[in-house]
N, C-alpha and C positions, 0 to 999 in steps of 0.2 A: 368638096369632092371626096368622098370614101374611094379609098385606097385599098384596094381587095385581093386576099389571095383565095383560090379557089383549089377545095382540097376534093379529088374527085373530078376532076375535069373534064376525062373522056366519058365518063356515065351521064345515065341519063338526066338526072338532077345537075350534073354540072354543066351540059350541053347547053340546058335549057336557062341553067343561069348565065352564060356567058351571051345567048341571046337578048336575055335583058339588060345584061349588062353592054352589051356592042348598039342595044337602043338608047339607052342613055350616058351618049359620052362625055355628055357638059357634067353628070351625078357619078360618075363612075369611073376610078382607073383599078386594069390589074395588074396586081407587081407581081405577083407570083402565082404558078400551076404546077397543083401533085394533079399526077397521075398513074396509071397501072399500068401497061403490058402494050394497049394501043397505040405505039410509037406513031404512026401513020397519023392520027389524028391530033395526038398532043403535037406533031409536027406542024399542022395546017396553024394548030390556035397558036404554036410560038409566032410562025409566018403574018400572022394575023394583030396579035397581041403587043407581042414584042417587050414580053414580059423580063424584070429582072432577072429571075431563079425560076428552075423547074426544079423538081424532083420525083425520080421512076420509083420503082418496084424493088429495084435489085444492082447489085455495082453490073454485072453484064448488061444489063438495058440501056443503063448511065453511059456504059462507055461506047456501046453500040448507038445511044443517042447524040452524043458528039460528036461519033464520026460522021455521025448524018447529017448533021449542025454545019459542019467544018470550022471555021476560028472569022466568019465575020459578023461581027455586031453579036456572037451570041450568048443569051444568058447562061449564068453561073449552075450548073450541072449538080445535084446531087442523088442518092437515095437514101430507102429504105426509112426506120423511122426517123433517124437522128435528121433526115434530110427534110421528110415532112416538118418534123421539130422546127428545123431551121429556116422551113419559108414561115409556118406564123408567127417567130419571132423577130421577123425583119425592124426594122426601124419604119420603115416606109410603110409596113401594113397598118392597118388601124381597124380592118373588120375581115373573119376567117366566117368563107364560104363552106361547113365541113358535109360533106356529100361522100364520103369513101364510104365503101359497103363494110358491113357488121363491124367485128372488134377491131380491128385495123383502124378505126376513126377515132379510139378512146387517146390514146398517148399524144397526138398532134393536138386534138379537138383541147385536151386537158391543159397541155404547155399553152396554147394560145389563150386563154382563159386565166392562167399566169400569167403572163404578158401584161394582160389590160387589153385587149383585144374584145371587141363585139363579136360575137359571134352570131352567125341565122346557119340554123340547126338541121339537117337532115337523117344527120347517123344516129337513130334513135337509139341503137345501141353503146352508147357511149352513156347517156341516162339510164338505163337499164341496167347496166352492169356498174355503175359507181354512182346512181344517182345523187346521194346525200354528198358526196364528197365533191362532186363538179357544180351542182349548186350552191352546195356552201362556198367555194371555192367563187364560183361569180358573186355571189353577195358580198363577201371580205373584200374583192379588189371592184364593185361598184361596176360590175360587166352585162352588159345586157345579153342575155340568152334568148333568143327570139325564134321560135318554130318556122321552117318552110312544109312540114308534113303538112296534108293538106287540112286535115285531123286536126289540128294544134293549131292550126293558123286560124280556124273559124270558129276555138274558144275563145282564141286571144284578142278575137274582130267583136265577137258575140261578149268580152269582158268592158268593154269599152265605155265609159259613162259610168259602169253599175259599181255602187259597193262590194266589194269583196265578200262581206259579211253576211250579204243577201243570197251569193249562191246556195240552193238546193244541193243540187247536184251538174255536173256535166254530160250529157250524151254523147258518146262516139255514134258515128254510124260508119258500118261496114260496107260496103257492096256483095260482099257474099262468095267473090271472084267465079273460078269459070265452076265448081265445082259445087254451088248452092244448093242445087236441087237434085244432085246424084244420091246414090243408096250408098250403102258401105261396101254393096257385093261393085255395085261398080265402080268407086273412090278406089279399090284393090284392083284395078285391072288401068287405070288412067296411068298414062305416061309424060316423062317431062315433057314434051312437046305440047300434050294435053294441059297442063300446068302453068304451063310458059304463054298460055293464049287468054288471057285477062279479058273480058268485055267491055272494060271501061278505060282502062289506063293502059301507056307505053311505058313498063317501067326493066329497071335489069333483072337477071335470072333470080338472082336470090330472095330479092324482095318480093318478086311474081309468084315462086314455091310460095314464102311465108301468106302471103294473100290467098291463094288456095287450099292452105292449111287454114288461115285464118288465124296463125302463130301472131302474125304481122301486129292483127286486132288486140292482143294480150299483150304484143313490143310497148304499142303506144297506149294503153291502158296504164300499166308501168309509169312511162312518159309522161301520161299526163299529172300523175302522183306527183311526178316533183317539178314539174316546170311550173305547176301553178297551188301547187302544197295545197293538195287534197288528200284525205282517207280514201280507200281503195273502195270503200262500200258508197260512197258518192259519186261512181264512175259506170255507167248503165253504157250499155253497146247494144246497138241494134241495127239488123242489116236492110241497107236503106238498096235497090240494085238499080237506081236508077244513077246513082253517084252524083246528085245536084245538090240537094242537101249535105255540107260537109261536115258538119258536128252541131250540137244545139247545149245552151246554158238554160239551166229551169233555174228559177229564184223563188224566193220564200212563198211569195205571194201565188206563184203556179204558174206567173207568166215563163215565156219560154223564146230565149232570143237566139237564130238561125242563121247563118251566115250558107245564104246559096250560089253556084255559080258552074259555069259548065266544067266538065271536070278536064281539068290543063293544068299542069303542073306554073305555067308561067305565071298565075295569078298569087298562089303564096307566096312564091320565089319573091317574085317583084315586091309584095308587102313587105317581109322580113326584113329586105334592105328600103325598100321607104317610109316604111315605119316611123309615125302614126300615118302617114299620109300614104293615097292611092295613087298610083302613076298610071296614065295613060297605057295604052296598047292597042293593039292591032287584032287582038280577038275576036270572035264572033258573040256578040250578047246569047244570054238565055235566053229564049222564050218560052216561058211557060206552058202559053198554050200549044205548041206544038210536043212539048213536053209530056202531058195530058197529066196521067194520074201518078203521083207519089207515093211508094209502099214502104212501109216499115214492118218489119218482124223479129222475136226473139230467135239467136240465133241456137243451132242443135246443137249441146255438147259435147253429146254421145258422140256426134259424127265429125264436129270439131274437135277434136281432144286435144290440139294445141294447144286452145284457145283456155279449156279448161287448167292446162299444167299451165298456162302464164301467169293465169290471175292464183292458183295454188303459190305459185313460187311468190309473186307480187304479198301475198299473206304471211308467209313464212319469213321472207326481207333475209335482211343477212348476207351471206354467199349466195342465196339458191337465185336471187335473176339472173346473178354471172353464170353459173352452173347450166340453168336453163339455157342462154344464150348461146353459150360454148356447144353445148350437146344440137340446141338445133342447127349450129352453122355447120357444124361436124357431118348432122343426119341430113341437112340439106343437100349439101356436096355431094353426098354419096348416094340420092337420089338421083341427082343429076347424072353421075359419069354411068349410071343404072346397077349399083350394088347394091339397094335396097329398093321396096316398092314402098309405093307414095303413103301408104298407111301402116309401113315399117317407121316412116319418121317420126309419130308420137310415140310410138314402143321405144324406143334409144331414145330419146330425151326421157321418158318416165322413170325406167329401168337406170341412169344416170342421175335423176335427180332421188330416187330412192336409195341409190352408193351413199350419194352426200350427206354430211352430216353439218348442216348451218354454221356459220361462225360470223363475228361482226365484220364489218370493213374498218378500217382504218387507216387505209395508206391505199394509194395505186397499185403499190407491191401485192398487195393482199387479195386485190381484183383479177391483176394477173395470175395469180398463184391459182383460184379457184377456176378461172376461163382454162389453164394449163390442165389442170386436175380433169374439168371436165371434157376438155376434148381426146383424155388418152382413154378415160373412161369411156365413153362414147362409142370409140372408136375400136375398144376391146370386147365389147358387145355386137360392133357389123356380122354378119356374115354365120352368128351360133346361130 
């Protein structure tokens, strides 16, 4: 039985995993739940779970979730990072569900990864911003890093059998999100509401902006670099808007192996932790032929120019994906509470990744320092 803490609990990634986790309870216990700010529900899953440890957001959450708690049977209370720290270093854990949104998931995802802990991956910012060092870091201590993106999960399905040596290249496919087929005079007039309505997927705010931007496409571009140590220019993206197709591996020879499936986050989720093997579910199959036609096309980068500044940054290596990431969570945000418009958000990450001036990684410290750097930056550019 894998013993699980799940970081990100009240999101939608972690919702969806604790569904498949409440499905399989002969494969599954959880010891522990981080969560953010949604006291009401991380309440339902202690009620439910009856989990060791939680830990919130902030010491006022903590102790406002206590008093909520009251003192019978309930688990050990903490926050902030040292708190997340401290559920995936438990004794008890042996595999870290990490689902927290942007940089927030690099410090926990990283300690658990020290540990010896497995980890099935969704904070693709935590890759992005320290790739070489969290990979290296799982190779030294023997750590499996396993993709729940749904993107990563269907190289990893699509590597299976095949030599390594035989990859060509990888294909991501995009969906395109709500925003595919807009102009640029009307991309400048869309609002977060407009943003926030995906065609294909139920995902949270931040990652819904980044898919509309198409930033999202350029996160896991990045992601795929080191989770399966490829060059950047062996990473082909193409917006597929049906979302059945999840990503495709081409090999030498030109064949090209496809991992398809209706688009539900429950199907990676569930791989990541039974991995090699597929678990049962309660889904509805694809059917193809109701499906009908499959499209693929190059995506515009004139009109994405997220997408453009990810794989720039992904080239340059060094600080600049921290730099990039920092300035889009910065110009994300600030799309949202409505203090920039939706085609302000590649100007402020541009205009921030043009401040910066590259330097290596070498420590954690060094990640923070340039994520720091770039969100004051960022943030000193809103509003000229």
């Amino acid at each position: 039985m894998k013993k699980i803490a799940v970081l990100g609990s009240t999101g939608s990634i972690g919702v969806t995993a604790l569904k498949v986790i409440h499905s399989n309870p002969e494969k599954y216990r959880v010891i522990a739940l981080g969560a953010g700010k949604n006291l009401d529900l991380l309440l339902k899953q202690i009620d439910n779970l009856r989990p060791k440890a939680v830990a919130v957001l902030d010491e006022g959450l903590a102790s406002d979730l206590k008093r909520r708690l009251g003192k019978a049977k309930s688990p050990e209370v903490t926050y902030g990072n040292d708190g997340f720290k401290h559920l995936v270093t438990l004794d008890e854990v042996d595999t870290v569900i990490s689902s927290m949104t942007g940089a927030a998931g690099l410090l926990p995802t990283y300690e658990a990864i020290r540990s010896g802990k497995q980890v099935a991956l969704a904070n693709k910012e935590t890759i992005v911003m320290a790739g070489a060092l969290v990979m290296g870091e799982a190779q030294k201590r023997g750590v499996s890093v396993l993709p729940i993106d749904s993107e990563h999960s269907a190289i990893l399905q699509s590597l299976q059998g095949h030599p390594r040596e035989d990859i060509r290249r990888v294909i991501l496919t995009a969906s395109g999100g709500p925003f595919r087929n807009a102009s640029l005079s009307e991309m400048s007039r869309m609002t977060p509401a407009q943003a926030l309505d995906h065609p294909n997927w139920s995902m949270g705010p931040k990652i819904s902006i980044d898919s509309a931007t198409m930033m999202n496409k350029g996160l896991e571009a990045i992601e795929a670099k080191w989770l399966f140590d490829l060059d950047m220019d062996r990473i082909t993206i193409l917006i597929h808007p049906q979302s059945i197709v999840h990503s495709m591996v081409e090999y030498k020879d030109g064949a090209i192996i496809a991992q398809l499936g209706i688009p539900d986050m429950t199907i990676p989720i569930s791989y990541a932790l039974s991995f090699p093997h597929h678990d049962e579910n309660r889904l509805p199959p694809l059917e193809l032929d109701e499906v009908g036609s499959l499209c693929f096309e190059k995506p515009d980068m004139k009109r994405f120019r997220c997408l453009h500044l990810a794989l720039q940054a992904a080239k340059t290596g060094g600080t600049m994906p921290a730099v990039l990431n920092g300035a889009n969570e910065t110009a994300v945000g600030s799309f949202l509470d409505g203090t920039i418009t939706f085609l302000e958000i590649p100007d402020i990450i541009e205009k921030t990744m043009k401040k910066h001036r590259p330097y290596d990684i070498d420590s954690i410290e060094t990640v923070l320092e340039a994520d720091a750097w770039a969100r004051r930056t960022a943030q000193s550019f809103l509003g000229r």
